[in-house]
CHARMM internal coordinates of N, CA and C (Angstrom, degrees):
IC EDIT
DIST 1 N 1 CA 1.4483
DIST 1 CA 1 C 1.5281
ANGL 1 N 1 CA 1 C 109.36
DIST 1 C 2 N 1.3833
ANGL 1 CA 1 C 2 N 136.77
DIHE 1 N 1 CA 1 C 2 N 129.82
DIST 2 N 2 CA 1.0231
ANGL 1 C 2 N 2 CA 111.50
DIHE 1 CA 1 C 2 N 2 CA 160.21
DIST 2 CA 2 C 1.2091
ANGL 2 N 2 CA 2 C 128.54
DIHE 1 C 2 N 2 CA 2 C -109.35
DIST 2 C 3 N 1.4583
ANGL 2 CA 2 C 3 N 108.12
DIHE 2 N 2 CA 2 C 3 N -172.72
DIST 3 N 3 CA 1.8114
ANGL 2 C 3 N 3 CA 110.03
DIHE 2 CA 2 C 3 N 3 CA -140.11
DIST 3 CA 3 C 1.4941
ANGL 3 N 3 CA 3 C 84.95
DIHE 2 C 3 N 3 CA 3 C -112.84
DIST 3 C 4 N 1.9474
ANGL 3 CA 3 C 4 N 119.08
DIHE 3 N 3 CA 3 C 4 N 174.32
DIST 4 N 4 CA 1.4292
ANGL 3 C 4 N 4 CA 126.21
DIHE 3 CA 3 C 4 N 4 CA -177.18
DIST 4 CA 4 C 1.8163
ANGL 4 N 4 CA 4 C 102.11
DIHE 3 C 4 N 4 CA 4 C -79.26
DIST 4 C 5 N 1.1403
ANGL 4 CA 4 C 5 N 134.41
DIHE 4 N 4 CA 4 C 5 N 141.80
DIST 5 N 5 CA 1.0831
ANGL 4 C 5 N 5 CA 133.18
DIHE 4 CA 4 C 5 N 5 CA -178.02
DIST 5 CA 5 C 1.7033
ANGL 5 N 5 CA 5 C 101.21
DIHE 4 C 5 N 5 CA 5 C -59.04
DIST 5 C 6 N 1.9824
ANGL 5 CA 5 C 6 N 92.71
DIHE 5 N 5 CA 5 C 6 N -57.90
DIST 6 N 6 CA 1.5313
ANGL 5 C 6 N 6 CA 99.05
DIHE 5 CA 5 C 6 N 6 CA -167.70
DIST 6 CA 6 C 1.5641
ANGL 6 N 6 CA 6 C 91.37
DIHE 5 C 6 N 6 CA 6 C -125.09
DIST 6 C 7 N 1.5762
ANGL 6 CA 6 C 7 N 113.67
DIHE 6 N 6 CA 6 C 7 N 158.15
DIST 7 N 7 CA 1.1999
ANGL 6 C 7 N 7 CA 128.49
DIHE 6 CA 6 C 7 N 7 CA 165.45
DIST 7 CA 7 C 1.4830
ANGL 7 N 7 CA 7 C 121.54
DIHE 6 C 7 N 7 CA 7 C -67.62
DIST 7 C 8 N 1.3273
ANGL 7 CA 7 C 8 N 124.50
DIHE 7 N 7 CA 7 C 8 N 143.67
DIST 8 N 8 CA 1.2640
ANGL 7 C 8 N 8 CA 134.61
DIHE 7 CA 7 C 8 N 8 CA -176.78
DIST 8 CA 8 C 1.4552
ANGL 8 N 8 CA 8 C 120.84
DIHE 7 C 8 N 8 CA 8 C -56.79
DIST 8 C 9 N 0.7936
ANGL 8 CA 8 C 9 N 119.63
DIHE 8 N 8 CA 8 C 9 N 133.65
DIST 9 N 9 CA 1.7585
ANGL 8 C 9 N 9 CA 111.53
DIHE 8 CA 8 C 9 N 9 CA 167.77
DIST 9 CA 9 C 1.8185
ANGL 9 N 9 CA 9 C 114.27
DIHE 8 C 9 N 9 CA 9 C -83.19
DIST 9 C 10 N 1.3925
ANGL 9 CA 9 C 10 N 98.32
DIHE 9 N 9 CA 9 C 10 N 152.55
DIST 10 N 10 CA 1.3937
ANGL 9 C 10 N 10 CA 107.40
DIHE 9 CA 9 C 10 N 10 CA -163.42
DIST 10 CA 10 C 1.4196
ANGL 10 N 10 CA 10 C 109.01
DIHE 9 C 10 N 10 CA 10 C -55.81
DIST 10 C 11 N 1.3883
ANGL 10 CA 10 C 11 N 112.28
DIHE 10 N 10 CA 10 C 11 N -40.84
DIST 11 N 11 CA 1.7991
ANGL 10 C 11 N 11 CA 121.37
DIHE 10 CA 10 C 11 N 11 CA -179.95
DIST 11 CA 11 C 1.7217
ANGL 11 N 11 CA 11 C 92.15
DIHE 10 C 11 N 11 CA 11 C -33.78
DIST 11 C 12 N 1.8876
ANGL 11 CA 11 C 12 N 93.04
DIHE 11 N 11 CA 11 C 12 N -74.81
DIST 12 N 12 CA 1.6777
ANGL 11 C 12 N 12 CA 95.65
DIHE 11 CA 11 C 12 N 12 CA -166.59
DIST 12 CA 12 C 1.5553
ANGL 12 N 12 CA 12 C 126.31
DIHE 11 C 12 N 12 CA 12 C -47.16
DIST 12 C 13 N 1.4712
ANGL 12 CA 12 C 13 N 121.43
DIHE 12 N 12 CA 12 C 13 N -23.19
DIST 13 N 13 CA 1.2548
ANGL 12 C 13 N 13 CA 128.62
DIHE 12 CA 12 C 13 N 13 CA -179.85
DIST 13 CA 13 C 1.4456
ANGL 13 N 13 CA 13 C 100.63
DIHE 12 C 13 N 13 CA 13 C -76.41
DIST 13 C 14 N 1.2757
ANGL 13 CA 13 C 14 N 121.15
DIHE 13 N 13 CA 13 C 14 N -39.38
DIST 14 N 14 CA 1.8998
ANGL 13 C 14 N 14 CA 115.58
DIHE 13 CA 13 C 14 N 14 CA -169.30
DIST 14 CA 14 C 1.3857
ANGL 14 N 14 CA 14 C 85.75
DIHE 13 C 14 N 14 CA 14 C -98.33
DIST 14 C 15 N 1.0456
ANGL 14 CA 14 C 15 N 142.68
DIHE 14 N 14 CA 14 C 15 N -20.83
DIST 15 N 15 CA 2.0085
ANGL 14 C 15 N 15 CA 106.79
DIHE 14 CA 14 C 15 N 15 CA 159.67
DIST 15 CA 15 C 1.4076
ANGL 15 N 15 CA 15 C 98.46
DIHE 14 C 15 N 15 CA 15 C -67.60
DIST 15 C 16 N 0.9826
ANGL 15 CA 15 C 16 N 150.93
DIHE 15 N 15 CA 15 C 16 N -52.22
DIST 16 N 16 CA 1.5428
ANGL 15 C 16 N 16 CA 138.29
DIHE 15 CA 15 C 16 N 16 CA -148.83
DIST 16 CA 16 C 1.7025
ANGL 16 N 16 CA 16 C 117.45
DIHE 15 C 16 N 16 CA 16 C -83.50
DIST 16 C 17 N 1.8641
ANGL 16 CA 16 C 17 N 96.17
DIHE 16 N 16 CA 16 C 17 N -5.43
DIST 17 N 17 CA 1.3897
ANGL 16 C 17 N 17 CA 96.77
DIHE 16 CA 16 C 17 N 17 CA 173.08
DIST 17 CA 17 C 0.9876
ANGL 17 N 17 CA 17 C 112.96
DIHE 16 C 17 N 17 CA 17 C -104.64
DIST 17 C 18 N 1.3607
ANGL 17 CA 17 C 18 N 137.44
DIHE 17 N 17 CA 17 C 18 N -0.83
DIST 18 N 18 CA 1.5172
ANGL 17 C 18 N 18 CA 158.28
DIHE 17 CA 17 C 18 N 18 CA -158.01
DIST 18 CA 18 C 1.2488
ANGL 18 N 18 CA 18 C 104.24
DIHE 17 C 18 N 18 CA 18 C -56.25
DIST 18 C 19 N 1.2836
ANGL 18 CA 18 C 19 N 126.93
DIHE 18 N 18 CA 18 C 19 N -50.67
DIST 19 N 19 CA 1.4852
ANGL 18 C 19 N 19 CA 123.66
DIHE 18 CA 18 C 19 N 19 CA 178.19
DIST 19 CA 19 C 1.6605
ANGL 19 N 19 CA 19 C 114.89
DIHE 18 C 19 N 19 CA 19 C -88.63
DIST 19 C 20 N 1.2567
ANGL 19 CA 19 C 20 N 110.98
DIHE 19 N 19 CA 19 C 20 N 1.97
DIST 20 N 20 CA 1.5036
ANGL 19 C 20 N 20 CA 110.85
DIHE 19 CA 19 C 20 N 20 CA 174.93
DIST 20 CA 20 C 1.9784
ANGL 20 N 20 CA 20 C 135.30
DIHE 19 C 20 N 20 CA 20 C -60.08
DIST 20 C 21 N 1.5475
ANGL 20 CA 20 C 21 N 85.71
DIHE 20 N 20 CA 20 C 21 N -4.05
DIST 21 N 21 CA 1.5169
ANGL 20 C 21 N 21 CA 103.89
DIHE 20 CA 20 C 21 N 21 CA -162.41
DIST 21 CA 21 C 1.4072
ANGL 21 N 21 CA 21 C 97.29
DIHE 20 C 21 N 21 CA 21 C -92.70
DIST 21 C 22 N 1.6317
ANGL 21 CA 21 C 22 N 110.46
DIHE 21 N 21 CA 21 C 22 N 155.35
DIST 22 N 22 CA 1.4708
ANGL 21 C 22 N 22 CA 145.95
DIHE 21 CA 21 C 22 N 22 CA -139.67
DIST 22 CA 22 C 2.0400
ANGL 22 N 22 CA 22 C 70.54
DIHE 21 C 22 N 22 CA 22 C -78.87
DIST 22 C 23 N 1.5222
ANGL 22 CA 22 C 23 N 108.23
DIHE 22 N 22 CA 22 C 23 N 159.47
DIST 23 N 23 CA 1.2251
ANGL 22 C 23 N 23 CA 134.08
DIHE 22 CA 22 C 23 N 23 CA 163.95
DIST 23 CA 23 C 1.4439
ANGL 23 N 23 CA 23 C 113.16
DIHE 22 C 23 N 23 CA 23 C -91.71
DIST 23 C 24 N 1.3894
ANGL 23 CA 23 C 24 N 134.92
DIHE 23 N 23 CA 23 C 24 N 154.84
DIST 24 N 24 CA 1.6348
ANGL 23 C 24 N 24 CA 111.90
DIHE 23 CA 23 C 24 N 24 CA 173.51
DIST 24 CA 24 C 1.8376
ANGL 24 N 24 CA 24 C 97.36
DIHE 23 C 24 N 24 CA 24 C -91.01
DIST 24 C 25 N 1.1167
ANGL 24 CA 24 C 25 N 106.57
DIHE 24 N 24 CA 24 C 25 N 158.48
DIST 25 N 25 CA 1.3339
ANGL 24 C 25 N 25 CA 108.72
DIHE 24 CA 24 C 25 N 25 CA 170.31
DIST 25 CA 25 C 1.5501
ANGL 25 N 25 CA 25 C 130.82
DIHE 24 C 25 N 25 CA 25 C -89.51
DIST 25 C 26 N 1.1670
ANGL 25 CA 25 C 26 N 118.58
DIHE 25 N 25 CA 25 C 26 N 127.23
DIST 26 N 26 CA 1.4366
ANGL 25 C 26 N 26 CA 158.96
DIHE 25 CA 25 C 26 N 26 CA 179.47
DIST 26 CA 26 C 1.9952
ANGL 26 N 26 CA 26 C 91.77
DIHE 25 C 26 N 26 CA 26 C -22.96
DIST 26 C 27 N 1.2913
ANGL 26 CA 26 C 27 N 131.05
DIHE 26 N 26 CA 26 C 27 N 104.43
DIST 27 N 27 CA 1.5079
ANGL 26 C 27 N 27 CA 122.21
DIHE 26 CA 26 C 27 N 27 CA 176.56
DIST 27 CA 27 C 1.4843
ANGL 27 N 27 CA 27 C 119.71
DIHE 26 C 27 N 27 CA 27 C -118.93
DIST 27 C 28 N 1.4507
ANGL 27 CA 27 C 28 N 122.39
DIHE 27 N 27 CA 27 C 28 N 133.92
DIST 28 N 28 CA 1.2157
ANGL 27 C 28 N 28 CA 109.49
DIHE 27 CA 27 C 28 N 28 CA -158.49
DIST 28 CA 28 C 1.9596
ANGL 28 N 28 CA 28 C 92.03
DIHE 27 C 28 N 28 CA 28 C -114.22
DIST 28 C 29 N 0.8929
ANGL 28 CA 28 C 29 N 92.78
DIHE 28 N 28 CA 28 C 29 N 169.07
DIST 29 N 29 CA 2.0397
ANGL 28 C 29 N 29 CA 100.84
DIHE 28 CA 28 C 29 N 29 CA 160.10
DIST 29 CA 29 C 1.4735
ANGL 29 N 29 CA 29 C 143.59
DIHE 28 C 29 N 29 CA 29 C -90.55
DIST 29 C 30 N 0.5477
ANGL 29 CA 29 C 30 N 85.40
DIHE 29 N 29 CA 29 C 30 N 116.73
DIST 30 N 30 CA 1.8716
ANGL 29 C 30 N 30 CA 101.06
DIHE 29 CA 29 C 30 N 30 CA -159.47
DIST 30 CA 30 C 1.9627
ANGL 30 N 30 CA 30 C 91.77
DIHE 29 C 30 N 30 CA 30 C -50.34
DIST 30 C 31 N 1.1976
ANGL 30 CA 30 C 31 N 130.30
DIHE 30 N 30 CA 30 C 31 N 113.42
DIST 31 N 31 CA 1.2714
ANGL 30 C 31 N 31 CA 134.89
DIHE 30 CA 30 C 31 N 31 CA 177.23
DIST 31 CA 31 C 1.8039
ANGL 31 N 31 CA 31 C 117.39
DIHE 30 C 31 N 31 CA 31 C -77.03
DIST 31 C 32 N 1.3941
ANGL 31 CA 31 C 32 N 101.02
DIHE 31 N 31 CA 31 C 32 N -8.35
DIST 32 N 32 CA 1.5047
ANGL 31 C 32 N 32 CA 109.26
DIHE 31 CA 31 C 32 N 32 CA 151.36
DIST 32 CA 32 C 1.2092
ANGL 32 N 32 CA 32 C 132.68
DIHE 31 C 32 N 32 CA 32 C -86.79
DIST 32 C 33 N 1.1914
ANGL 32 CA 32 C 33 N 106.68
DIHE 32 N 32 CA 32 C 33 N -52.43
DIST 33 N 33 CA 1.7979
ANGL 32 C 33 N 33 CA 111.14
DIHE 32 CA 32 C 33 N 33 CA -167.05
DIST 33 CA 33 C 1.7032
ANGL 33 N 33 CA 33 C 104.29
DIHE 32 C 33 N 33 CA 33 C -129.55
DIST 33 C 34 N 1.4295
ANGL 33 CA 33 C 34 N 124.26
DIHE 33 N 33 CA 33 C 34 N 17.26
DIST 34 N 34 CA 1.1609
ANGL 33 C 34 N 34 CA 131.93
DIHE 33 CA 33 C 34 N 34 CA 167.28
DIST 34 CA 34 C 1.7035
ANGL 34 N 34 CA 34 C 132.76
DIHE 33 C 34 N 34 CA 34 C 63.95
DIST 34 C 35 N 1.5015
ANGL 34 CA 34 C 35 N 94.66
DIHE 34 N 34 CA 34 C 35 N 2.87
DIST 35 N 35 CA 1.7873
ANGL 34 C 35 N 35 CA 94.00
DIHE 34 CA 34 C 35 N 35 CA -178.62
DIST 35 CA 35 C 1.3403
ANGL 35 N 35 CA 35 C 90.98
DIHE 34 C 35 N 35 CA 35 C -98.43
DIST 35 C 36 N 1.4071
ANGL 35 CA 35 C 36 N 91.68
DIHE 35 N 35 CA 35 C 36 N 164.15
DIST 36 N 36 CA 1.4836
ANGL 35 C 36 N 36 CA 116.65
DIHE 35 CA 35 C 36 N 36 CA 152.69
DIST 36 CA 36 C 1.2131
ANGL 36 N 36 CA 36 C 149.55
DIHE 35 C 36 N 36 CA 36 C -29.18
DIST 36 C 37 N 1.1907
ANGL 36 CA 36 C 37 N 126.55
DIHE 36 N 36 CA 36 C 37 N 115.02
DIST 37 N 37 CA 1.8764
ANGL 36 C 37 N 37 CA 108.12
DIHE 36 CA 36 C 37 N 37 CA -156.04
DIST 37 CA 37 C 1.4998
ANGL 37 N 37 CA 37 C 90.52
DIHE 36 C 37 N 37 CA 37 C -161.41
DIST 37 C 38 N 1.5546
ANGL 37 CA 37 C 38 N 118.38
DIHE 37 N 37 CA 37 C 38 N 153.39
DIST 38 N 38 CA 1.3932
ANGL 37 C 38 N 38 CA 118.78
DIHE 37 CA 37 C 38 N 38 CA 159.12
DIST 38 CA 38 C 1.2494
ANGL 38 N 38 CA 38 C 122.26
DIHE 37 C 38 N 38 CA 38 C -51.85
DIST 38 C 39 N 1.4783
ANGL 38 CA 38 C 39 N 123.29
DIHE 38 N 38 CA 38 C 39 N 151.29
DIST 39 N 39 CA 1.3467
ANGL 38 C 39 N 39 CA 113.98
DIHE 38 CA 38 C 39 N 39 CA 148.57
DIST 39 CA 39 C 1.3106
ANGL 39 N 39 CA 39 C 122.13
DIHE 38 C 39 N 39 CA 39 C -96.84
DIST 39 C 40 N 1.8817
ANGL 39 CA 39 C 40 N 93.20
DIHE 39 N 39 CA 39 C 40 N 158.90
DIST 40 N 40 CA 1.2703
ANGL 39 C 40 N 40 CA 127.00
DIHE 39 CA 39 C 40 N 40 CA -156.96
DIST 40 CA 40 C 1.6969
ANGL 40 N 40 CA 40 C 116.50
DIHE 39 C 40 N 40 CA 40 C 57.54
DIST 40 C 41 N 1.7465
ANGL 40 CA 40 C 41 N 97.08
DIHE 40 N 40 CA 40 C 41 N 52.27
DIST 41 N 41 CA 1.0973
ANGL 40 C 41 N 41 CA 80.54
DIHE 40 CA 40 C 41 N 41 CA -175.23
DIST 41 CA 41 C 1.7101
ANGL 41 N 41 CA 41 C 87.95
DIHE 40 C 41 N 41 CA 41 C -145.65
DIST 41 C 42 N 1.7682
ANGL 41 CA 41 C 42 N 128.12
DIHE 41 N 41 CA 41 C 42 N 171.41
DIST 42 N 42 CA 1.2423
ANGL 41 C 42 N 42 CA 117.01
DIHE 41 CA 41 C 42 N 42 CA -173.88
DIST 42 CA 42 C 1.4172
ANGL 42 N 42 CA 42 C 102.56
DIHE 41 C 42 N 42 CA 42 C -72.30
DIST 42 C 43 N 1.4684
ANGL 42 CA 42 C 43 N 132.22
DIHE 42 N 42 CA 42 C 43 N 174.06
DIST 43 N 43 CA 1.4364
ANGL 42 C 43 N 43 CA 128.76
DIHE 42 CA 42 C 43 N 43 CA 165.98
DIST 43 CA 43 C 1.6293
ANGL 43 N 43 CA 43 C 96.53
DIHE 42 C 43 N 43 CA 43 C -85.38
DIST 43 C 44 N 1.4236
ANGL 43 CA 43 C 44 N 115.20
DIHE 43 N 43 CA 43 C 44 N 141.38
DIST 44 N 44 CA 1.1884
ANGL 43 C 44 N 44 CA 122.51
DIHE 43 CA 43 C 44 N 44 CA -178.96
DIST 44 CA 44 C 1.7540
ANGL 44 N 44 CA 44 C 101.19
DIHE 43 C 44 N 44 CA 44 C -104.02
DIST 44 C 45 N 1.2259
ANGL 44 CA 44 C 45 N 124.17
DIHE 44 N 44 CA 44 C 45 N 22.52
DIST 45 N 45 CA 0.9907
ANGL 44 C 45 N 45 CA 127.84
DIHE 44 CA 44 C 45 N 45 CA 168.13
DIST 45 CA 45 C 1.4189
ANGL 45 N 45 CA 45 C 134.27
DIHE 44 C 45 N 45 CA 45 C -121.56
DIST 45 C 46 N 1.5193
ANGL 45 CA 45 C 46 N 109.12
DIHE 45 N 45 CA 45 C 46 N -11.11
DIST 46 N 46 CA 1.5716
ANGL 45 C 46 N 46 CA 131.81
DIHE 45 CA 45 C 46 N 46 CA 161.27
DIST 46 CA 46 C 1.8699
ANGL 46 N 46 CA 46 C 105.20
DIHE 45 C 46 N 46 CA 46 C -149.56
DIST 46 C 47 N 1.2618
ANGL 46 CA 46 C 47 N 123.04
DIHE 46 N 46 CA 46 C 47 N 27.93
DIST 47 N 47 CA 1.1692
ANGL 46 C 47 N 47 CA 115.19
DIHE 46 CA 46 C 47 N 47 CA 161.67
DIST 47 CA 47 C 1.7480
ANGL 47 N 47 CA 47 C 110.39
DIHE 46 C 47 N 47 CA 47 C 64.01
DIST 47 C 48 N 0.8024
ANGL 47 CA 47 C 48 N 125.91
DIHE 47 N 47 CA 47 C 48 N -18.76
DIST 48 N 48 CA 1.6320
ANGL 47 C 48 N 48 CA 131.56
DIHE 47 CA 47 C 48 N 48 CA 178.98
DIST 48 CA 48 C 1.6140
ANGL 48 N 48 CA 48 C 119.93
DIHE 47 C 48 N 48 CA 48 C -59.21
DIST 48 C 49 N 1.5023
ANGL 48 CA 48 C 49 N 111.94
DIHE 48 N 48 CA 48 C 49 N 116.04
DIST 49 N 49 CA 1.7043
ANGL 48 C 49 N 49 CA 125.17
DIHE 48 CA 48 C 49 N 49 CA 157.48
DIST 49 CA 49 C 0.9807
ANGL 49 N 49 CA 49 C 138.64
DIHE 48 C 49 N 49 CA 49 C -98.46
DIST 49 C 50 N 1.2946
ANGL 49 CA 49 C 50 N 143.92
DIHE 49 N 49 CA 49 C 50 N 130.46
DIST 50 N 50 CA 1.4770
ANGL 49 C 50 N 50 CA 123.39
DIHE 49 CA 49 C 50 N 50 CA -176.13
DIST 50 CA 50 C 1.8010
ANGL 50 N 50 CA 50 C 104.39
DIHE 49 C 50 N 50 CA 50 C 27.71
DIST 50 C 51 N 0.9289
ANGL 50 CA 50 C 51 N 132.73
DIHE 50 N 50 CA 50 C 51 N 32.35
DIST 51 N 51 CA 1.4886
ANGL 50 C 51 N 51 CA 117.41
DIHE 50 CA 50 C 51 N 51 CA 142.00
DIST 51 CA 51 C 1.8539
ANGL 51 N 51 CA 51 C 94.96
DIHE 50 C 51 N 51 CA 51 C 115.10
DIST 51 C 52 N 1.5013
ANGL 51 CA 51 C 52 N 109.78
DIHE 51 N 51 CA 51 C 52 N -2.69
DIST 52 N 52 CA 1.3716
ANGL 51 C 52 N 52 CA 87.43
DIHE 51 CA 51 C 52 N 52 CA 177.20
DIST 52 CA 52 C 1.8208
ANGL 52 N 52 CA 52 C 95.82
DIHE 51 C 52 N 52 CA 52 C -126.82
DIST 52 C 53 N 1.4935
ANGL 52 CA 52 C 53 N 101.50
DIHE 52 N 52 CA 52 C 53 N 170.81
DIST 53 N 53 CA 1.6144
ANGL 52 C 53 N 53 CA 98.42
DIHE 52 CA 52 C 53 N 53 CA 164.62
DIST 53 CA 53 C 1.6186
ANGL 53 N 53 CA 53 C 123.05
DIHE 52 C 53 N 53 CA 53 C -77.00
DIST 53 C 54 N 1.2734
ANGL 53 CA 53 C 54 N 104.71
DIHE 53 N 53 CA 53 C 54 N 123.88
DIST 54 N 54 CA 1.5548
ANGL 53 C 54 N 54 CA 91.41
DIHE 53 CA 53 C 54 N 54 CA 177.48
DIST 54 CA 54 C 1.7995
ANGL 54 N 54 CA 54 C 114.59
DIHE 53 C 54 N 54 CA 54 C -104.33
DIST 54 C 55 N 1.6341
ANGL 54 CA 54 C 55 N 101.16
DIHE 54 N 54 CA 54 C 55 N -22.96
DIST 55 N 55 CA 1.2696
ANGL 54 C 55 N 55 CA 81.43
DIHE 54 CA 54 C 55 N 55 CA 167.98
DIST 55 CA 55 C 1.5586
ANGL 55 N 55 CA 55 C 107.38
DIHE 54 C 55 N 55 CA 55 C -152.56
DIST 55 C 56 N 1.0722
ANGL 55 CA 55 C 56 N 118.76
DIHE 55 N 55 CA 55 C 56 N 164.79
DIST 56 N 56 CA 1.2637
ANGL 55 C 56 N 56 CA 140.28
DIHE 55 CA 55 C 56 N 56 CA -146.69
DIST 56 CA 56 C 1.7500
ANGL 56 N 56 CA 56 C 99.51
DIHE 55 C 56 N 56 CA 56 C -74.48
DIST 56 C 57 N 1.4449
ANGL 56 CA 56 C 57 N 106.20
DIHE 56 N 56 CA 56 C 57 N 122.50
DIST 57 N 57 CA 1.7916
ANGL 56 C 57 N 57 CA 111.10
DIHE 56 CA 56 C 57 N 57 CA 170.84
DIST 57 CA 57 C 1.5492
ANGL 57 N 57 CA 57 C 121.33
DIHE 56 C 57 N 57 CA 57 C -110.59
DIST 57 C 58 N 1.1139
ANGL 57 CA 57 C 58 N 132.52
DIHE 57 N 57 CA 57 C 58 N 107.81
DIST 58 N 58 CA 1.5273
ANGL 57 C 58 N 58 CA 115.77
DIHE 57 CA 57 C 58 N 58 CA -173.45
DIST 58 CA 58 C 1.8359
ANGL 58 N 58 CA 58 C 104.21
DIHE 57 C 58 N 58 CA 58 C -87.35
DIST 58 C 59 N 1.6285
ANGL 58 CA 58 C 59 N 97.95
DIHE 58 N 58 CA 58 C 59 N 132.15
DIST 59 N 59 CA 1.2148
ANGL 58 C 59 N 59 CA 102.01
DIHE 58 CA 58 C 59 N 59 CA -172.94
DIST 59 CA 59 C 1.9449
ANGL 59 N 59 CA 59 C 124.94
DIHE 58 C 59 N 59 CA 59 C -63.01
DIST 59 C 60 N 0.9602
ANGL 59 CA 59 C 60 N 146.24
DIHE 59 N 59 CA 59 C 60 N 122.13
DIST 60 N 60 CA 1.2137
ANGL 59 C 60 N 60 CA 158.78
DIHE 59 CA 59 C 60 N 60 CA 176.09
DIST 60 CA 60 C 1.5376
ANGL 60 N 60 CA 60 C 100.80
DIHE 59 C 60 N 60 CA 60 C -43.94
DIST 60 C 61 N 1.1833
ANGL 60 CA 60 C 61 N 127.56
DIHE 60 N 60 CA 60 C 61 N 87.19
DIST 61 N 61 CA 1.9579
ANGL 60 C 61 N 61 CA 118.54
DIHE 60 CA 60 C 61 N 61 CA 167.94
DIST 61 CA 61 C 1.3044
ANGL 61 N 61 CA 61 C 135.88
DIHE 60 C 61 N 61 CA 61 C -85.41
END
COOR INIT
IC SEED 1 N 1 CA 1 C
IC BUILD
């Protein structure tokens, strides 16, 4: 196998990682209670799926 003659310089290593960084994630609207929430996923803020509750939220007073 052969080996690098010379080591990379940092420039060349951070262009080649440039696209390595996290994506933001994709957020849909909660059609109950209107925040933000993944899709296909329950609202973690009123418990609501496709239109029913699936799981239980205790309200914050």
């Amino acid at each position: 196998m052969p080996n690098p003659k010379r080591r990379h310089s940092r420039a060349r290593r951070n262009r080649r990682r440039a696209h390595d960084h996290l994506a933001k994630q994709g957020l849909a609207e909660c059609p109950n209670c209107h925040e933000a929430k993944l899709p296909h996923q329950a609202c973690p803020r009123c418990g609501n799926y496709r239109g029913r509750e699936v799981i239980l939220v205790e309200e914050a007073s």
